[in-house]
N, C-alpha and C positions, 0 to 999 in steps of 0.2 A: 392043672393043665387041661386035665377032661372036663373041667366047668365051664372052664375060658371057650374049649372050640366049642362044646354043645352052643353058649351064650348066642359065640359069633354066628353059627349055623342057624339058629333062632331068627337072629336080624339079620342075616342073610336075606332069610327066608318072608318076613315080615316086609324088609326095604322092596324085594321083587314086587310081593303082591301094592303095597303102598304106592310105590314109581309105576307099576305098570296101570294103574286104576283109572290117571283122563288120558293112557292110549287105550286102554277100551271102550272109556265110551268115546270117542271120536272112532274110533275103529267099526263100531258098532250103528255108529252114524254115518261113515261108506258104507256098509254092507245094504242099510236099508234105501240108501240114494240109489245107488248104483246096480241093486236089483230091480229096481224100477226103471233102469233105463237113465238114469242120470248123474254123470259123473260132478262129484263135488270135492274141486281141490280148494274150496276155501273153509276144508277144516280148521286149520293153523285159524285163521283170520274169526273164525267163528268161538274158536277156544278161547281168543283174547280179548271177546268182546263179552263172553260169558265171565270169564276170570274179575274183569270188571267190573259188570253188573253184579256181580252177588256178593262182591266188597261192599257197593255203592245201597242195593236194598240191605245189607246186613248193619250198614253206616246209619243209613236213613230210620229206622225202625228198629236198632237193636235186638235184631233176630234172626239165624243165622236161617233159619227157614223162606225166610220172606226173600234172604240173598240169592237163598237156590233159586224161588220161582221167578226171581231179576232177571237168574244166568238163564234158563231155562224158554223165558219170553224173550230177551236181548238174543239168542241162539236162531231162535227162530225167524224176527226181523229181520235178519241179515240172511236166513237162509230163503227167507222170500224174497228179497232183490236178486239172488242168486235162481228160485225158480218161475219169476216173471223174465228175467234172460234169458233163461236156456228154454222155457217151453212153450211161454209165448211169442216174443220175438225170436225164437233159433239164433239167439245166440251163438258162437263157442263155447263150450262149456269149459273149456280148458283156460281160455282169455277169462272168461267169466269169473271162475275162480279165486285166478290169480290177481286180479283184479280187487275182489273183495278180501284176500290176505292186504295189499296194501292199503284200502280204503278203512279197516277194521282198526288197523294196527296206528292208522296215521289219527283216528279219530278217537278212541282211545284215550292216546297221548294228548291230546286235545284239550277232552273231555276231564282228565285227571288234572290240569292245570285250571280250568276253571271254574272246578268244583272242589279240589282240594287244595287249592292255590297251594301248589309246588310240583316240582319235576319227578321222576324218577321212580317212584313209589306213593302209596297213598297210606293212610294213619292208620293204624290196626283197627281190629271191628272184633264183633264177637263168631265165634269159633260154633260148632257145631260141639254139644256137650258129651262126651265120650266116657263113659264108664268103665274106666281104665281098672278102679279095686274089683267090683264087682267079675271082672273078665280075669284076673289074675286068680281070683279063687277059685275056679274051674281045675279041673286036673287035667294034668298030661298037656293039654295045650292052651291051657291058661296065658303062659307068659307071651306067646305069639299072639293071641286075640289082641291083648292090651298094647299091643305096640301097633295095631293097624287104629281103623277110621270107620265112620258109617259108609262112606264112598265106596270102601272096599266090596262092604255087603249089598250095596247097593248096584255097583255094576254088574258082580255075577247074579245078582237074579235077573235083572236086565239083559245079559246076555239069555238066558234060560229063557225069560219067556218071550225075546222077539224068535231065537228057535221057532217054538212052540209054535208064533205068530205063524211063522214065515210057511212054515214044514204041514203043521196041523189045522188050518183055520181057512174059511174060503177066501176070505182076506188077502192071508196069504197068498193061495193059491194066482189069486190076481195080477197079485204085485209081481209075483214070477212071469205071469203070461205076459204082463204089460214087457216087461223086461225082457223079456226073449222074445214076442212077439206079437208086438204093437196092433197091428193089423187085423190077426187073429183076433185079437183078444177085443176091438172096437167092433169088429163085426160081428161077435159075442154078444153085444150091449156093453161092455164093459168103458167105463170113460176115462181114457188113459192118462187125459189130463188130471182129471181128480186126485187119481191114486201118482200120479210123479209128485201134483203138489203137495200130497197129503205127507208121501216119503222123504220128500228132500226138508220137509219143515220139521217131519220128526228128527231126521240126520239132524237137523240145527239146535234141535231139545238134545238131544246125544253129546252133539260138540260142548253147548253150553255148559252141560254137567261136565263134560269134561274138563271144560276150565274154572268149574266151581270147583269140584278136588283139587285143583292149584292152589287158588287165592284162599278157601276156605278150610280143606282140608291141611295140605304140606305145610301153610302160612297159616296167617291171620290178614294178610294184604295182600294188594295188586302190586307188584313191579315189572316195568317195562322190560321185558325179553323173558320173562318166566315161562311162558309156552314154550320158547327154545325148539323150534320145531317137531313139538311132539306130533303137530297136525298131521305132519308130511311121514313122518315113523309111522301114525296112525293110519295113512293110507299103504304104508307098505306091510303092515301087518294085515290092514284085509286083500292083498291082494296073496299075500304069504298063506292067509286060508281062504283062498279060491270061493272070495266073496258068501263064507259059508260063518254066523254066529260064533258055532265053538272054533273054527278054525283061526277065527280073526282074536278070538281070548287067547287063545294056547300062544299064539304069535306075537300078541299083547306082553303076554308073560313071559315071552323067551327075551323081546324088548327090554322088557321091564327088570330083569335078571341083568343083561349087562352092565345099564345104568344103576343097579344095585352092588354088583359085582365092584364097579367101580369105587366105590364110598366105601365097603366093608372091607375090600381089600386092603383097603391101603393099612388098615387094624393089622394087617401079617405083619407088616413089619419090608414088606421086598422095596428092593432099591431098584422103582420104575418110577421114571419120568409120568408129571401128573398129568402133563398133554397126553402120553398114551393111555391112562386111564380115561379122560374125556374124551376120547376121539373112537373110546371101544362100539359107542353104541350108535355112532354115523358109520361107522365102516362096520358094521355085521349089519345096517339096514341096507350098505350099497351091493353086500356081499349074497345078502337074501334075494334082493329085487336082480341080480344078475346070475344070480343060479336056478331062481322061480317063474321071473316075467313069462318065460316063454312054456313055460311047464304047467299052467293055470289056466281054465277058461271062466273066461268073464260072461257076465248075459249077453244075447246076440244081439241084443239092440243098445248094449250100453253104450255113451257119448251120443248117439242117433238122434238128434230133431223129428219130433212125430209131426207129421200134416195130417190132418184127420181129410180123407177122400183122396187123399196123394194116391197115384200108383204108383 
């Protein structure tokens, strides 16, 4: 019986970090939009255009490397229609967004039909190679390494050094000033446009990887609704860390633990309905965003349309 719960506590703990991995990096891709001043709701739309792509290069070129850098470039395309409307034309940024959740998702579906001629799903690809024996020999936490992914080790450093980015580097420094205060920060020398588009295109690298730990990492394939709106979780986990790196991981992972929670549970054995296991981790995101919204401050210029000589 003490083998059985260690086990389950294991994959408990494995499922968290695995599920929670493309709400970090899409989370991680708000943090650095929207310190810049530019709010980006077409993560969802940007995750399923990445989840895609790196089916599509990993189909094309039997590599699951070549897939990432599909999701990772397809991320970014899409997050530059997203930052030639909001910073060029002034935009909405909130229409704008949403806008590219439906245009991403309709085109997608599109593009799967007439390149893998059929609906639904596309053909398996190659996998990203994991060395599962090698991680089990390890002690003491051997058996948890080999039940995650590269994805996993790949976003917390990712989280660590856009930190590092954001907190320690004059870079940084920038992208906070652009973000709080546009104005300031132009009549600095500083070119606010540069660093939004530089921010909102990395967001779209962010998102992309995010929907390469989908298709690549939890899969071997693309299927229509597999983002499942992690986008939109992924924007209430950085708002949950008050647009701050570790706070948007921790919040990632508290995510990532319901949707975890869900799957291992049902291994107890308890007699709940499997709607309330799916329905744990949209009502602890509606439950966060309605106990945090207003308890959180955002940059003072986020959503804000820059005019460069406006007063």
């Amino acid at each position: 019986m003490h083998s059985i719960t260690i086990s389950l506590f294991v994959s408990l703990i494995a499922a968290t970090l695995r599920l929670s991995t493309p709400i970090i990096f899409a989370a991680l891709g708000g943090v650095i939009s929207e310190r810049s001043g530019v709010v980006n709701i077409g993560l969802e739309g940007i995750m399923i255009a990445g989840a895609f792509f790196a089916v599509l290069g990993s189909y094309l070129t039997q590599n699951a490397w070549v897939g990432i850098l599909f999701a990772i470039l397809a991320g970014m395309g899409i997050a530059l229609i997203h930052a030639v409307l909001s910073i060029n034309l002034r935009a909405d940024q909130t229409i704008s967004g949403v806008s590219i959740n439906i245009f991403s998702a309709a085109l997608m579906s599109f593009l799967l039909f007439k390149i893998f001629a059929r609906e639904g799903q596309t053909d398996g690809v190659t996998q990203l190679s994991y060395p599962k024996e090698f991680f089990k020999s390890i002690p003491l936490i051997g058996n948890l390494l080999a039940e995650l992914n590269w994805f996993v080790f790949i976003a917390f450093i990712l989280a660590i050094l856009l930190h590092l980015m954001l907190y320690y580097t004059p870079l940084g420094l920038r992208i906070r000033s652009v973000g709080e205060h546009p104005k300031a920060a132009d009549t600095l020398g500083i070119n606010v446009y540069k660093i939004r588009y530089l921010c909102v295109l990395l967001s779209g690298a962010f998102a992309g990887l995010g929907g390469a730990s989908l298709s690549l990492g939890a899969t071997n394939l693309f299927r229509e609704g597999m983002v499942s709106g992690k986008g939109f979780i992924a924007l209430a986990a950085m708002i949950f860390g008050n647009w701050k790196p570790f706070g948007a991981l921790a919040a990632s992972l508290l995510f990532g633990f319901a949707e975890a929670f869900r799957i291992v549970a049902q291994g107890f054995g308890w007699k709940v309905p499997d709607e309330v296991y799916y329905s744990f981790p949209y009502v602890l995101t509606m439950l966060m965003l309605a106990g945090f919204v207003g308890k959180t401050t955002p940059p003072a210029a986020d959503g804000i349309p820059y005019t460069k000589g406006e007063r």
